[in-house]
Backbone as a ProteinNet text record, in pm:
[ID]
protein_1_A
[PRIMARY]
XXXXXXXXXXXXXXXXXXXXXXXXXXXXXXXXXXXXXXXXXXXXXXXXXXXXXXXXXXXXXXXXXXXXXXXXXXXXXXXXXXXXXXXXXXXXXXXXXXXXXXXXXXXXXXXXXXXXXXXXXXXXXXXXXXXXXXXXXXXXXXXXXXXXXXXXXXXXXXXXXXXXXXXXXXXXXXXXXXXXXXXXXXXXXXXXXXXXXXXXXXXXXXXXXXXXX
[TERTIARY]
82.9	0	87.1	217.2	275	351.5	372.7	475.4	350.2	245.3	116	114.7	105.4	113.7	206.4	334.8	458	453.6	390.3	400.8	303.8	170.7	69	138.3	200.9	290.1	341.1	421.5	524.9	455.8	348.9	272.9	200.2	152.8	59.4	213	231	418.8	442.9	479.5	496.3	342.5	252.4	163.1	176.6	191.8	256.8	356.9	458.6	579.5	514.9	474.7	409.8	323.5	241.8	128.6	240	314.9	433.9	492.5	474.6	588.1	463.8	310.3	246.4	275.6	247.4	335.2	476.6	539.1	701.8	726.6	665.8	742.9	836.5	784.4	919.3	859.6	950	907.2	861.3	865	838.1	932	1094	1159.5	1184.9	1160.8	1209.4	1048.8	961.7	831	887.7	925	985.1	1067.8	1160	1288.6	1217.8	1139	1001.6	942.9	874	845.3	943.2	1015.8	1118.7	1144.2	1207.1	1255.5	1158.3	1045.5	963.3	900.8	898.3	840.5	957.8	1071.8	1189.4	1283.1	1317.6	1371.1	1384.8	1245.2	1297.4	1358.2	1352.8	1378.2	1510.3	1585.6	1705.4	1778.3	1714.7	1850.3	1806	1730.1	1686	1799.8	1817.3	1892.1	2034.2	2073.5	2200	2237	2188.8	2241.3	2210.3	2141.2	2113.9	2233.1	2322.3	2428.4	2322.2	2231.9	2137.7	2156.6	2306.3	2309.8	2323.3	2271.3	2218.4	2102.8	2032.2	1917.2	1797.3	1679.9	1562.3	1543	1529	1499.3	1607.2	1698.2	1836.8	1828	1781.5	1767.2	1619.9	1546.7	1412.1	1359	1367.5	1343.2	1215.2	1139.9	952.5	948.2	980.8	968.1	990.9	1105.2	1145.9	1013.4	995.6	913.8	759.9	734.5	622.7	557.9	683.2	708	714.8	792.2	820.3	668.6	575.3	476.4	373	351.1	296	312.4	403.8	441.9	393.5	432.4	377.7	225.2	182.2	27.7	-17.9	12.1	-4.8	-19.1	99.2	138.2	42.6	24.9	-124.9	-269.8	-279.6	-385.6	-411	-355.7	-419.2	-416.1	-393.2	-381.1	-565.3	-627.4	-802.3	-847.8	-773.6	-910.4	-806.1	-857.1	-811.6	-869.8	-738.1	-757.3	-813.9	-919.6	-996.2	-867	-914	-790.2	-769.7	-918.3	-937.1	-884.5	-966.8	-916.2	-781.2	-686.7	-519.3	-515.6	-538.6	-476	-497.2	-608.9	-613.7	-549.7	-520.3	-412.8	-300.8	-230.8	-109	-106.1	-159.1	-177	-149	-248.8	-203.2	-89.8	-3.2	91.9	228.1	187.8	277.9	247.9	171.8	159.2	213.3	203.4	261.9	407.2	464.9	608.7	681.9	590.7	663.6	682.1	561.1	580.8	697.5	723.2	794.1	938.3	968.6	1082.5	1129.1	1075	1063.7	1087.6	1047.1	1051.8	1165.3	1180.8	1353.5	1435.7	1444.3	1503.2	1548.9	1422	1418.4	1485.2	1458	1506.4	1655.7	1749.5	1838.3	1942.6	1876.2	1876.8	1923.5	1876.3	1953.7	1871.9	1889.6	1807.1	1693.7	1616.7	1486	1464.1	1511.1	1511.9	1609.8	1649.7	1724.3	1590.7	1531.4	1418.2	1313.3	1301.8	1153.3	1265	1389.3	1444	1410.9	1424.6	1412.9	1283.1	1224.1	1041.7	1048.2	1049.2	988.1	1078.5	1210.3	1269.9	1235.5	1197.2	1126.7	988.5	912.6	777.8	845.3	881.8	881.3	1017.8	1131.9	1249.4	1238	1096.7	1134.3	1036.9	955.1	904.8	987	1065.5	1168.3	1238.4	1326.4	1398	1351.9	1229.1	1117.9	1147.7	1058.2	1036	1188.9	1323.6	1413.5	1430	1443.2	1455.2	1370.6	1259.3	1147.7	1192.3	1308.5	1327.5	1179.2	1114.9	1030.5	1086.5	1038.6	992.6	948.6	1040.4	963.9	816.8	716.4	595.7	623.7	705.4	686.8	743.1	769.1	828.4	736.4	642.9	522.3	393.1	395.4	265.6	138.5	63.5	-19	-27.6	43.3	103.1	80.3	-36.1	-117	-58.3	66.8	79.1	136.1	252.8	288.8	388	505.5	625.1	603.3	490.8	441.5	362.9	280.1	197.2	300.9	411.1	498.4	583.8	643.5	707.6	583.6	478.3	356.1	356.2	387.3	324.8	443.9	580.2	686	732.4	681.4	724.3	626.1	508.5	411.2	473.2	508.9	548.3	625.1	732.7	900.7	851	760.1	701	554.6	535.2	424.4	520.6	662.3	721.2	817.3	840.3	899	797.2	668.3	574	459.7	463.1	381.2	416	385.7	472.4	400.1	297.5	190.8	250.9	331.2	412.9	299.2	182.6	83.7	24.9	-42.5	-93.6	-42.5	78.6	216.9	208.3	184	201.7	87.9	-40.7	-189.7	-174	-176.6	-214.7	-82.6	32.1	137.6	45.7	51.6	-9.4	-170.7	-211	-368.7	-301	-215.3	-195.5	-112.7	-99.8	-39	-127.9	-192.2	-326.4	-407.1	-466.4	-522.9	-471.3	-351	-302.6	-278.5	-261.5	-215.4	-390.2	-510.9	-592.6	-691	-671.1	-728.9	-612	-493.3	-445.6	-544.5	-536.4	-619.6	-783.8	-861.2	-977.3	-993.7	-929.2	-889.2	-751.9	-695.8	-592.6	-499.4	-448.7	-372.5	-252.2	-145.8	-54.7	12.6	183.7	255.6	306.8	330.9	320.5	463.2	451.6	545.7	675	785.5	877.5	881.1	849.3	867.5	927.7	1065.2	1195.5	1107.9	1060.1	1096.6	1189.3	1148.6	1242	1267.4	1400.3	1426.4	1532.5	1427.3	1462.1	1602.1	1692.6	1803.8	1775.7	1849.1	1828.7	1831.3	1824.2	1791.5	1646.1	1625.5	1488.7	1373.8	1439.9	1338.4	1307.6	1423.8	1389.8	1334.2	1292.9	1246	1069.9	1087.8	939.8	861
-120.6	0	126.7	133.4	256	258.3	206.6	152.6	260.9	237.4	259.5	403.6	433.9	601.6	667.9	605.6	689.5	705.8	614.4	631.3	742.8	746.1	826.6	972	990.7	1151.7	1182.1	1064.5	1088.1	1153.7	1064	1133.3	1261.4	1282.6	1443.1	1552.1	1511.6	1586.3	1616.8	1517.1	1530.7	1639.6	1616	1693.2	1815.8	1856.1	2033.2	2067.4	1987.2	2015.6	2053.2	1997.5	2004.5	2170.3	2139.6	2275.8	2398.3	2430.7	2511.7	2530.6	2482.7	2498.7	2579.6	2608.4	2701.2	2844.9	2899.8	3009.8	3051.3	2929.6	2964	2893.3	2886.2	2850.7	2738.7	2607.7	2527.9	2366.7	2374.9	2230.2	2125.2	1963.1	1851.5	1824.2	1845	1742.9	1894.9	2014.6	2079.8	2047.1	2034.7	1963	1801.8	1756.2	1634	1694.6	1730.6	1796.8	1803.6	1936.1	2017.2	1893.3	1822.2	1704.8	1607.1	1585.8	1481.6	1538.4	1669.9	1766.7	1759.1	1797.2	1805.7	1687.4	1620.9	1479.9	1414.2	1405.8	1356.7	1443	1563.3	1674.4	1633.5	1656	1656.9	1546.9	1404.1	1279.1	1282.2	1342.1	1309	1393.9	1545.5	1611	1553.3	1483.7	1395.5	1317	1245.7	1082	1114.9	1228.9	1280.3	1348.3	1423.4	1437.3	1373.3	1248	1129.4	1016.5	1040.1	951.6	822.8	823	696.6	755.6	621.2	628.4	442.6	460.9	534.1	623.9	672.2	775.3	673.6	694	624.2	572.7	675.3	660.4	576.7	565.5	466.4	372.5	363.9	210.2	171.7	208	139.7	307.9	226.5	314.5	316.1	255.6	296.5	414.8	504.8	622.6	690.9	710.4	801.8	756.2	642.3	581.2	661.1	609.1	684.7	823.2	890	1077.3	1097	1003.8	1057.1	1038	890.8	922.7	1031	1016	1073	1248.2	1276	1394.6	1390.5	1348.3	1311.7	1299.1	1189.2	1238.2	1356.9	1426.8	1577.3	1661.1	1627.9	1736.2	1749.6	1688.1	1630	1642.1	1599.9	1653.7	1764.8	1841.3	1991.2	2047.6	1977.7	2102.3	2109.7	2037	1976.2	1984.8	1947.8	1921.9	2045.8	2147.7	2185.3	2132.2	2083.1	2023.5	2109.4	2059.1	2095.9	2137.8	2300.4	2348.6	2276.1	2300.5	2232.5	2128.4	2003.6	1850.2	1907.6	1943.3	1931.5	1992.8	2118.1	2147.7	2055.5	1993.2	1913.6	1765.5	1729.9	1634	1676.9	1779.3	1873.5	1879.9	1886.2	1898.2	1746.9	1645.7	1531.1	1438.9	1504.2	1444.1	1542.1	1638.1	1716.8	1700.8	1616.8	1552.5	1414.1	1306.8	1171.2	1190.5	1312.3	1333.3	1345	1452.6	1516	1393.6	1292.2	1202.9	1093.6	1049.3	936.8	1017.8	1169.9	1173.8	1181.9	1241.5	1208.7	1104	996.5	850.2	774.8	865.8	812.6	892.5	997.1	1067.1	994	962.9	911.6	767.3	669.6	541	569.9	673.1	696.2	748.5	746.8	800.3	960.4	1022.8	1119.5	1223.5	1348.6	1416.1	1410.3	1453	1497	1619.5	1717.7	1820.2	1810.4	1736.1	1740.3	1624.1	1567.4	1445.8	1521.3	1642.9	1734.3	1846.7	1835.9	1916.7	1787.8	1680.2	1589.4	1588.6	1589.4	1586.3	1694	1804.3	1911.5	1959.7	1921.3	1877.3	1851.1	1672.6	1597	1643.1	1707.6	1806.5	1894.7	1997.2	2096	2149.2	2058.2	2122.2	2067	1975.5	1916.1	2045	2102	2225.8	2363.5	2374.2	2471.8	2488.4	2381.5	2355.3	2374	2329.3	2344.3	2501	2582.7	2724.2	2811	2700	2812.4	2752.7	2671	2610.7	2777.9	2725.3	2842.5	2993.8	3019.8	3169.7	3238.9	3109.1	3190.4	3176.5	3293	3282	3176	3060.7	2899.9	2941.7	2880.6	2899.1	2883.1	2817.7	2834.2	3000.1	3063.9	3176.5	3276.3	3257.3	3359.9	3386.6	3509.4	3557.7	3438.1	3434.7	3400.9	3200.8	3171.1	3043.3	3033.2	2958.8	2967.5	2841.1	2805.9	2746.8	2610.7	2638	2506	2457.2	2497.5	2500	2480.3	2531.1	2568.3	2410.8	2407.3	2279	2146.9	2105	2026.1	2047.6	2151.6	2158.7	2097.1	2091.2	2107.1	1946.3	1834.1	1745.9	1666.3	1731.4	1666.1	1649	1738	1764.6	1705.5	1650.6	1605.6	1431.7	1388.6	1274.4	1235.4	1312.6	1304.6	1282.4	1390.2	1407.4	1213.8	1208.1	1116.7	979.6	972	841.5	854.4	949.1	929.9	903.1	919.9	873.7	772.5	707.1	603.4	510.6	396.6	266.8	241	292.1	277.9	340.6	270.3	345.5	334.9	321.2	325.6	412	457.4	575.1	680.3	697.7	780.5	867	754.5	810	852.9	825.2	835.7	996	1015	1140.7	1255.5	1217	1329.4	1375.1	1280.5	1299.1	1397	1352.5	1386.3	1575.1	1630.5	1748.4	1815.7	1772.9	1837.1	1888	1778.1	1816.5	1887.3	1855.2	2002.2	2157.4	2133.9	2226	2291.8	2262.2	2307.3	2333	2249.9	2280.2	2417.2	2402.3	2497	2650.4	2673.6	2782.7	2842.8	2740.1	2748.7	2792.4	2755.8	2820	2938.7	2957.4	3076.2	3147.9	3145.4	3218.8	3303.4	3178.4	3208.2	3174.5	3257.3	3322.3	3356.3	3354.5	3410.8	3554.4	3601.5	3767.1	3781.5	3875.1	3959.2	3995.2	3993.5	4046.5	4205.2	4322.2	4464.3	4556.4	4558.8	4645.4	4755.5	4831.8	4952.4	5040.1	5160.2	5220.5	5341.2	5349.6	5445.1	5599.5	5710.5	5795.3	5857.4	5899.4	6013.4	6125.4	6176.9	6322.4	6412.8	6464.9	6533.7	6495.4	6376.6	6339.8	6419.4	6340.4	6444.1	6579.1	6646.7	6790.3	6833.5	6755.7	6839.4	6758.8	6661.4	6622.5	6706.1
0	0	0	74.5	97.2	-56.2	-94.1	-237.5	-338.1	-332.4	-428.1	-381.3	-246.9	-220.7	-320.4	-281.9	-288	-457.6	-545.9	-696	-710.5	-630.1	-635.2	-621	-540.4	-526.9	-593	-684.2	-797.4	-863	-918.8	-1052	-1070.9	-904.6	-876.4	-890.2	-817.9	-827.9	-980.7	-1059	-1151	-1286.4	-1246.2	-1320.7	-1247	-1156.9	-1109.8	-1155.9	-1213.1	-1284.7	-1419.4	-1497	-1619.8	-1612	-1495.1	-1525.1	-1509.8	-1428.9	-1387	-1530.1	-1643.5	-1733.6	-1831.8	-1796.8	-1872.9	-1906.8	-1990.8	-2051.4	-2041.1	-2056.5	-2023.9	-2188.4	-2278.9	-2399.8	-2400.3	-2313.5	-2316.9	-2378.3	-2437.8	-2516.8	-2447.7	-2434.7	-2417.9	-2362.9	-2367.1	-2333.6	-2164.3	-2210.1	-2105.3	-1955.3	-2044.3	-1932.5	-1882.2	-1933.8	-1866.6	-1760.5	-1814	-1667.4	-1576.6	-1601.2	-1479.5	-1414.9	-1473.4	-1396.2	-1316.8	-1331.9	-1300.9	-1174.6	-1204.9	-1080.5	-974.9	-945.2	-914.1	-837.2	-919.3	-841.1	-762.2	-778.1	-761	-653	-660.8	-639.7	-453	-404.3	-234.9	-201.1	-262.3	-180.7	-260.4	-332.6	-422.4	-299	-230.6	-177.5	-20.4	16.6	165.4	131.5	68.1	7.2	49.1	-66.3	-61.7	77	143.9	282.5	380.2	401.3	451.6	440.4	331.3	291.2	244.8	179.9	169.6	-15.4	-34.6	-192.6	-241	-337	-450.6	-427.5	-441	-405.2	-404.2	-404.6	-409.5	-578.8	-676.5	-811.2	-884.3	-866.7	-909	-910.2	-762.8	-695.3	-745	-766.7	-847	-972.7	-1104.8	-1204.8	-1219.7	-1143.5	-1142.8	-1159.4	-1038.9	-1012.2	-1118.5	-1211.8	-1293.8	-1426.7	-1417.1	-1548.4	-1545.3	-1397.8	-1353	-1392.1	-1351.2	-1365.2	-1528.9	-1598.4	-1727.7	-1824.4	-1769.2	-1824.4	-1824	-1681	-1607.9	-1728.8	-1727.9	-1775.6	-1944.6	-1969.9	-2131.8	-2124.3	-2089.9	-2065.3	-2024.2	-1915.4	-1902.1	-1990.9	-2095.5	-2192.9	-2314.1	-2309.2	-2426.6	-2388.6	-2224.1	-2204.8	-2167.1	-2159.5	-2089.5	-2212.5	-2360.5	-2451.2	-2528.6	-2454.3	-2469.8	-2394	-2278.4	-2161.7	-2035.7	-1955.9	-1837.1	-1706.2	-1655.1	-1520.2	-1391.3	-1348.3	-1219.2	-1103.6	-1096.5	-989.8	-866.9	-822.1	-670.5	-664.5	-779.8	-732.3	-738.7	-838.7	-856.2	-696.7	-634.6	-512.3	-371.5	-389.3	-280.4	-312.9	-387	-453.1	-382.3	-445.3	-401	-240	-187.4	-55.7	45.6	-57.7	1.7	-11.1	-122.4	-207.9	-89.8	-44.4	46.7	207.1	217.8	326.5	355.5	249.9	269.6	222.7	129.8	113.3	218.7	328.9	427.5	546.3	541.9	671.3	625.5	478.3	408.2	451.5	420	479.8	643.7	699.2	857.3	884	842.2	907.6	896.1	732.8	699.6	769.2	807.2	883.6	1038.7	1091.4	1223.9	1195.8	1103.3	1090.3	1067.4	1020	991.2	1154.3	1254.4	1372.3	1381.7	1295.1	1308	1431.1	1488.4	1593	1564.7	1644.2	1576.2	1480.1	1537.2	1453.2	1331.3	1296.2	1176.7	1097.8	1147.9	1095.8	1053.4	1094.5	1121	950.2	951.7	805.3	703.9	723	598.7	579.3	672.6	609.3	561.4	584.1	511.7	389.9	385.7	237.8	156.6	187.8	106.7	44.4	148.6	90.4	0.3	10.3	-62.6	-162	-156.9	-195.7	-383.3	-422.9	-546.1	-622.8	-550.4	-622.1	-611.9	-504	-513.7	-675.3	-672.9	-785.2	-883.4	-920.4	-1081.9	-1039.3	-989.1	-968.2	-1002.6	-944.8	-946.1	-1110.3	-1196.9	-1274.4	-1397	-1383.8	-1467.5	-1445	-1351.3	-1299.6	-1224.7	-1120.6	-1063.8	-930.9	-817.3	-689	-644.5	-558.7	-517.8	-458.4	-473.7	-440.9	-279.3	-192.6	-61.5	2.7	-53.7	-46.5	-89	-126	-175.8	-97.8	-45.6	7.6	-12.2	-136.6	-181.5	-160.4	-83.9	-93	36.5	131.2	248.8	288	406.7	503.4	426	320.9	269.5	324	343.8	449	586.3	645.2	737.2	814.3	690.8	717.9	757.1	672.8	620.4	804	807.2	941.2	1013.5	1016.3	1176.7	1166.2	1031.1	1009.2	1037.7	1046.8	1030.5	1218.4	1241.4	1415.9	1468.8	1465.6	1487.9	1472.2	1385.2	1351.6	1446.9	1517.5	1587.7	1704.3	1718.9	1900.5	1903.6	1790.2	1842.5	1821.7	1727.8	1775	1881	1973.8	2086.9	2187.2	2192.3	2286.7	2236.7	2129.3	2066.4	2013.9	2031.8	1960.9	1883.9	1829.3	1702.3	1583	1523.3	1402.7	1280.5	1244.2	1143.5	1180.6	1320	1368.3	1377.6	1398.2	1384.7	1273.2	1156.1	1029.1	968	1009.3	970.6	1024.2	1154.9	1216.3	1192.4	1133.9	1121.2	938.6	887.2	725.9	735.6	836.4	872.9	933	990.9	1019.2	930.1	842.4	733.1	652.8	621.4	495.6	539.2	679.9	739.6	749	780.3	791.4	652.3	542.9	451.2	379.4	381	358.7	420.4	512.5	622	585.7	566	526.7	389.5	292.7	134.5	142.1	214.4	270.6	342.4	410.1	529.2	479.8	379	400.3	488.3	561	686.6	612.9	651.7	621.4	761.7	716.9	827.9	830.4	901.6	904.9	782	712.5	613.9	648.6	600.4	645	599.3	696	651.2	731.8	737.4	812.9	791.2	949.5	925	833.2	765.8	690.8	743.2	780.8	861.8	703.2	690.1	600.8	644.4	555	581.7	640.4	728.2	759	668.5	518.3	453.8	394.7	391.2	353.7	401.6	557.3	678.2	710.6	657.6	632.3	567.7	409.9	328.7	330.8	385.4	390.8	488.6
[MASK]
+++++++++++++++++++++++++++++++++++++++++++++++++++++++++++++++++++++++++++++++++++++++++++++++++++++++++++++++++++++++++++++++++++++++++++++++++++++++++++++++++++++++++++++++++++++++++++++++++++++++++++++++++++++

């Protein structure tokens, strides 16, 4: 069943790579990249500073096979049919919820602190859409105003995980209820647009400014 998740993320992963590459003029093989990256991206830099090599996709080429269809179908269909925002965001949401608990766990199985377990989950969530975004020359979507509690959620779901396997020997419940506060959390920002406060330095004017204002 978890094997069937983890392809399921690939592929939602991978169709946000694809939609991300709309009005950027980029061919087929550059929507593959976008996808690949994307679906692939957080658990490749989890892997690599985990010392857990070959990476995940190496060691079984499902994944990449997965993503590359996955992507090709995309590319063809959205040029007929446009995909339902909602379903895609609440997809997105759950696909950044079982990312964020799959790395945590590897984190924790890896013994590393907790708080370094609570950086691989939220890695693994969000660092394979970073890359697409820096890839396209955009602003990573976790870095954007308009972008309600994705980082945010991913940390709540990942620390949630650490704190409930140091006091629960229910490692299926563990993982049900860290996945279950993510998606809330990241859903409940998207309805309510909750947001974390702005970064805005006072601006402190020159003394000639001030004179003449």
């Amino acid at each position: 069943m978890e094997y069937l998740l983890e392809h399921f993320g690939v592929s939602v992963a991978a169709i946000t790579g694809v939609l991300a590459a709309r009005g950027k003029q980029v061919d087929l093989f550059g929507v593959l990249v976008l996808a690949l990256v994307t679906a692939c991206g957080g658990g490749t830099v989890r892997d690599v500073l985990l010392g857990d090599l070959p990476v995940f996709w190496t060691a079984d080429q499902s994944y990449i096979l997965n993503a590359a269809a996955t992507a090709v179908v995309t590319f063809y269909l959205v040029r007929y049919h446009a995909l339902p925002t909602t379903v895609l965001m609440v997809a997105d949401a759950f696909v950044l919820a079982l990312f964020t608990m799959f790395g945590t766990r590897k984190g924790m199985a890896f013994g590393v602190a907790p708080s370094i377990a609570v950086m691989m989950g939220v890695t693994t969530g969000v660092a394979g859409g970073i890359l697409r975004d820096l890839l396209i020359g955009e602003i990573p979507l976790v870095f954007r105003r308009e972008i309600y509690l994705y980082a945010t959620a991913a940390f709540g779901g990942a620390s949630a995980f650490v704190l409930l396997h140091q006091y629960s020997f229910n490692a299926k419940w563990n993982a049900i209820i860290s996945i279950l506060i993510t998606l809330l959390l990241r859903l409940a920002g998207i309805k309510w647009r909750i947001r974390l406060p702005m970064f805005r330095p006072k601006v402190v004017l020159p003394e000639h400014q001030k004179e003449n204002g």
